[in-house]
N, C-alpha and C positions, 0 to 999 in steps of 0.2 A: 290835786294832781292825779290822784288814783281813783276819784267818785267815781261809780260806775262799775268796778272792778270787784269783783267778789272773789276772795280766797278760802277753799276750804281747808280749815287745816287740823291733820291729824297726827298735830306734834305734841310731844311734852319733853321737860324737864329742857333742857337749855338753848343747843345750835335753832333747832328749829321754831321751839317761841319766839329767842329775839328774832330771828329773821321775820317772823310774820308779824310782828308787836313793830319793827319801822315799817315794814307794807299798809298799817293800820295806822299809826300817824299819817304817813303820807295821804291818808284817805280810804285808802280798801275797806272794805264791808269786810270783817276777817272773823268768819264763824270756827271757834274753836270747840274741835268737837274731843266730848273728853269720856270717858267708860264711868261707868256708877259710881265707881270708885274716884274718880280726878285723877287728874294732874297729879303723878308722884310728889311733885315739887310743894305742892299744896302741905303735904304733913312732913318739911326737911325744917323743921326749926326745934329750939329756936333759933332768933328773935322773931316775936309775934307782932302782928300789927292787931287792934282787938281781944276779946276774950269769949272763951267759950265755943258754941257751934260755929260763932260768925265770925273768927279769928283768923288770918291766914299768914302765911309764912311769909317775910321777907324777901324768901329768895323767889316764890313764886312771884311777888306782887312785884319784883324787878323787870318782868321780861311779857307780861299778858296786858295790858292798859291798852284800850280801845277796840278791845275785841268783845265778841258776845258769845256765849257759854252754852250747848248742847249737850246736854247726854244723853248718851247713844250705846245700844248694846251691839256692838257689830257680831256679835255669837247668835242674832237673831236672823229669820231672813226678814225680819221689818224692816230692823235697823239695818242691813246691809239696804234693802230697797228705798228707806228713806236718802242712806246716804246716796245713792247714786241718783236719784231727785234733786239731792241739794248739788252734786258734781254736772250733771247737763247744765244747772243754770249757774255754775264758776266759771271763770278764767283763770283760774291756778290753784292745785291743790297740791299741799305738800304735807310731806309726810316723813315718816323720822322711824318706822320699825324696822327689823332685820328683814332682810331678804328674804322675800319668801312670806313675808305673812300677812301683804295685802292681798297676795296672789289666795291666801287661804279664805278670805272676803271676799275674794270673786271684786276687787276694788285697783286692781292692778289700770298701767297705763291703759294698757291696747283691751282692758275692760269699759273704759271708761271714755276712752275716746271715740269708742264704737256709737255714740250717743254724743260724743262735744268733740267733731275731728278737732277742733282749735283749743285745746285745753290743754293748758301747760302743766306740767304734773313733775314736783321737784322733790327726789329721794334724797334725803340726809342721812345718811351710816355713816358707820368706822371707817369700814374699810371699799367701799364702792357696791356698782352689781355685780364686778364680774374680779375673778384674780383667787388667788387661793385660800386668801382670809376674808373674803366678800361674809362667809357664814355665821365668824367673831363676833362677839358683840362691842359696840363703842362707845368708851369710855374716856373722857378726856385727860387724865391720869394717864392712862395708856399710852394714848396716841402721843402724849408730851412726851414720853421715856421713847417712844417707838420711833419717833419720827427724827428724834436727834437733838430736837429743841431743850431738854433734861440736861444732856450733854455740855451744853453751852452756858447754863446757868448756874450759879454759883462759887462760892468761895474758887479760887485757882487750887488751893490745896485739899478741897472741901471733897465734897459727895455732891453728885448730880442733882438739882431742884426743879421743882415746878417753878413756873410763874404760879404766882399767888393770887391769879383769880384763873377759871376753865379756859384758857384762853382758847385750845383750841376747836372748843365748841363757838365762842364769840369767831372765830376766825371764818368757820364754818359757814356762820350764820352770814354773814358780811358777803361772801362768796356767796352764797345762795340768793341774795336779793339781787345782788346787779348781774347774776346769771340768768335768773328769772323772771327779770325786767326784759331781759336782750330776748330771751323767749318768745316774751307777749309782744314784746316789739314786730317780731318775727310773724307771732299769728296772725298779729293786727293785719299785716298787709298781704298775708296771702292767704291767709284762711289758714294756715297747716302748724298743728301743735306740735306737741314734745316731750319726752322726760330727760329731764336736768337730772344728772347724777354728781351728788354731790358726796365729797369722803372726806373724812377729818383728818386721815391721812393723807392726802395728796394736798389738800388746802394748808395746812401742818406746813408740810415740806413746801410748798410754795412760798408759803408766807416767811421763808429763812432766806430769802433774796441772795445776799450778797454773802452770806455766810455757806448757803450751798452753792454758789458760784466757783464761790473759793474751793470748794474741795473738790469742786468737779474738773476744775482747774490744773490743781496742785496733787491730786491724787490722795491727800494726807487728811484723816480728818480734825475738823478745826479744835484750838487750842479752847479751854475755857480760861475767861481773863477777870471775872468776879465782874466788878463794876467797871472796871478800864475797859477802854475799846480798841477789838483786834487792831487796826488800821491806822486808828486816829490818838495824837499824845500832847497836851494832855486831856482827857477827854474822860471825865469819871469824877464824883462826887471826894469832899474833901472835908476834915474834919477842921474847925473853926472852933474860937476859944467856948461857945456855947452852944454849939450842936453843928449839924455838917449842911454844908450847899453842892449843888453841882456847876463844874465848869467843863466847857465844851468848845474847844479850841478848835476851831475850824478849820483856819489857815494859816499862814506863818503871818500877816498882817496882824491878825489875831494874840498871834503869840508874843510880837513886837510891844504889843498893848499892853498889854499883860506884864511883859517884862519890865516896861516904865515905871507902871505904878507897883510893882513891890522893890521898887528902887534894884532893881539887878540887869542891867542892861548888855552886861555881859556876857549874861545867857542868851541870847540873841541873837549875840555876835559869835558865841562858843560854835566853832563848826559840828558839835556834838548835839545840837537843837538847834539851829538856827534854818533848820525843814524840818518840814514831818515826817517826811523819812526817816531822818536823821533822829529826831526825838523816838519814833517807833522804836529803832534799835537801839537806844541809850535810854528808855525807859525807866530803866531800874536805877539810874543816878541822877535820870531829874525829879521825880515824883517824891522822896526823902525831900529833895531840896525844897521843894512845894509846900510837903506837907509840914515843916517845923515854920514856913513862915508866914501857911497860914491860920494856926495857931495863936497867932499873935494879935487880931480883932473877932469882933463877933462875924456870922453868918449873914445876919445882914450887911453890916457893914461892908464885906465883902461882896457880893450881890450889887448894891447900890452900885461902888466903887466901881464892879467890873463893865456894870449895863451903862455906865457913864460913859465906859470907854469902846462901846460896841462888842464887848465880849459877851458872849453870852452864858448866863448862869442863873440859878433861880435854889431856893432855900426848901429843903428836903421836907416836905410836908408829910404828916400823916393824913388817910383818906378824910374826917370829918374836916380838919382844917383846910383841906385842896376841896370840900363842896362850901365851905363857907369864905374862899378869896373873892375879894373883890371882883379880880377878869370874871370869875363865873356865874356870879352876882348881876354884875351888868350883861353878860349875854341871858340871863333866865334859864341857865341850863336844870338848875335844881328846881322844881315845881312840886306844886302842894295841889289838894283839891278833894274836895268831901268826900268822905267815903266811913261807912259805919257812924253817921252822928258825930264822926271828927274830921280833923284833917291829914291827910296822905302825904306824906313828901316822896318825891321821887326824882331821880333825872330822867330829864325829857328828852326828847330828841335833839342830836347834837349836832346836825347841820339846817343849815340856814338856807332859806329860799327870797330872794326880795318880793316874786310875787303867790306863790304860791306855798305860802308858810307850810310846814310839819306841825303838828301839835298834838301831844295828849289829850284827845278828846277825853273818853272817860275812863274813869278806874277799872283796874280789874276788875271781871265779872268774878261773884259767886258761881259757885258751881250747878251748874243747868239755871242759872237764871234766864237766859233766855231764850229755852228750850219751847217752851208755850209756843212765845211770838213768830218763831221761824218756824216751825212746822204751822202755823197759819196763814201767816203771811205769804209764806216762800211756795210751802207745798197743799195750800187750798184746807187744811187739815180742820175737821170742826172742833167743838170741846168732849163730842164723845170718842170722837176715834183718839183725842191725843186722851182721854181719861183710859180708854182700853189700852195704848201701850205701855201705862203708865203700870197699869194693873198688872202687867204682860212680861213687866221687867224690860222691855225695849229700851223706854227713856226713865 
């Protein structure tokens, strides 16, 4: 889909990896350029994959597969001159530091596009280029407390939580590719590039749809409801004689189902749930009623019972057990493939093309593994100049 497409990218540690780690399944040529030192994410373990020099962290080897590995001293003027050799021949370069500090590389947009007007060029921060916290640095921690998303999560009587993975660096990341798809779309047909400003704070608060709707709405901001949902009843995870499943009632046909098979048909009929409205506001007297009867079979057996009846609900997995279910199984989500004399497991890309597949082509690079070949290939480079930069501290 993207052969052809070269991205330079001078991201590390999360939003802006994965964003560039799907541009490189889908095909791009995606040169990750990294300082002497790597990828912070390189030494965040454990869990190791490997041992010794050629070890790397888990959490790096999440989000870099299919890219190839430069190191670059931008503190040189080589390295800034190599990079802007390798930025003429991109079509999108993204980048993930504070404000302000490609500008001190002399690597900025309207640096760069002086040399490639059609070069899409996508900034990842906290907080944007411009506004009063543009100079903050971003931290996904942060911006989950910052942006309200903290607020919504957790216990009703609890304390504010994160979600339990960076989510909104992954959010970030997400918004940044089909930002700067629309981009190149964009140069492709007139010649005229860009910079995509992308913030984990505005992507954040985007991505609370219908929960910032509400307060924009209502003026109050929203309640936290633990695992239940603002709107929807019953709609929330249930503990069962041997561990818990979730049920997710959609409509009142739903709830009609539902009702049948736990032999209570009554509730149905009770004008106190017999909508969802009505169940919204009567919450707190049918949810007890729920929860002692469903107690009474196992978690699956509930599950089966409910998808028999068009209800939908599925059994509370931990992460190993949700990459080893069968559905994930059969799409190939989870992938494996050589790397270090073993084999790598990872998830792959997780949308589907009928012709023009996504796939993990290869493992993470080591670090400057492919430093050599691109300054040869790309930038004519022979083995003494790239042995002088070597020498030089550049790469």
């Amino acid at each position: 889909m993207l052969s052809g497409i070269r991205v330079l990218d001078f991201t590390r540690v999360l939003a802006g990896p994965f964003c560039t780690m799907m541009l490189a399944d889908m095909g791009a040529d995606v040169i990750k350029v990294e300082s002497l030192q790597g990828d912070d994410t390189r030494q965040w373990g454990p869990p190791w994959f490997g041992s010794g020099d050629e070890r790397e962290s888990a959490y790096y080897l999440s989000v870099n597969r299919s890219k190839r590995s430069l190191t670059l001293n931008l503190k040189t003027d080589a390295g800034r001159q190599i990079a802007r050799g390798l930025a003429a021949q991109s079509q999108i370069v993204v980048e993930n530091f504070k404000p302000g500090t490609m500008a001190g590389f002399g690597l900025t947009y309207d640096d760069l596009s002086a040399d490639n007007p059609a070069l899409v060029y996508g900034s990842i921060t906290g907080y944007g280029q411009a506004g009063p916290y543009r100079e903050r640095p971003g931290y996904d921690f942060v911006i989950q407390g910052q942006s309200g998303l903290m607020s919504i999560t957790g216990a009703v009587d609890g304390q504010p939580h994160k979600v339990g993975v960076a989510i909104s660096d992954v959010i970030a990341g997400l918004f940044a590719i089909s930002s700067l798809l629309a981009a190149l779309r964009h140069a492709e047909r007139t010649g005229q590039g860009q910079q995509v400003d992308i913030a984990l704070l505005d992507t954040s608060l985007a991505a609370l749809v219908n929960i910032a709707s509400s307060a924009l709405i209502t003026g109050q901001p929203p309640a936290r409801y633990g695992n239940a949902h603002p709107n929807i009843v019953p709609y929330q995870p249930f503990r069962a004689a041997d561990g818990q499943f979730t049920l997710a009632v959609g409509n009142d046909r739903q709830f009609a189902a539902l009702c049948q098979l736990i032999e209570r048909p009554d509730l149905a009929a009770d004008s106190r749930f017999s909508t969802n409205p009505a169940r919204v506001e009567n919450r707190d007297v049918l949810t007890p009623i729920l929860s002692t009867i469903f107690l009474t079979r196992s978690a699956a057996e509930w599950v089966e019972a409910l998808l028999a009846r068009n209800v939908p609900a599925g059994l509370v997995n931990d992460v190993l057990t949700a990459l080893n279910d069968p559905q994930i199984e059969s799409r190939g989500l989870a992938q494996a493939m050589p790397y270090l004399d073993d084999v790598l497991k990872l998830v792959g890309p997780p949308v589907g093309f009928s012709t023009t597949p996504a796939m993990a082509r290869t493992p993470p690079p080591a670090l400057g593994q492919h430093t050599d070949e691109i300054l040869r290939d790309l930038l004519g480079c022979d083995e003494t100049t790239i042995a002088q930069y070597r020498a030089a501290g550049v790469i």
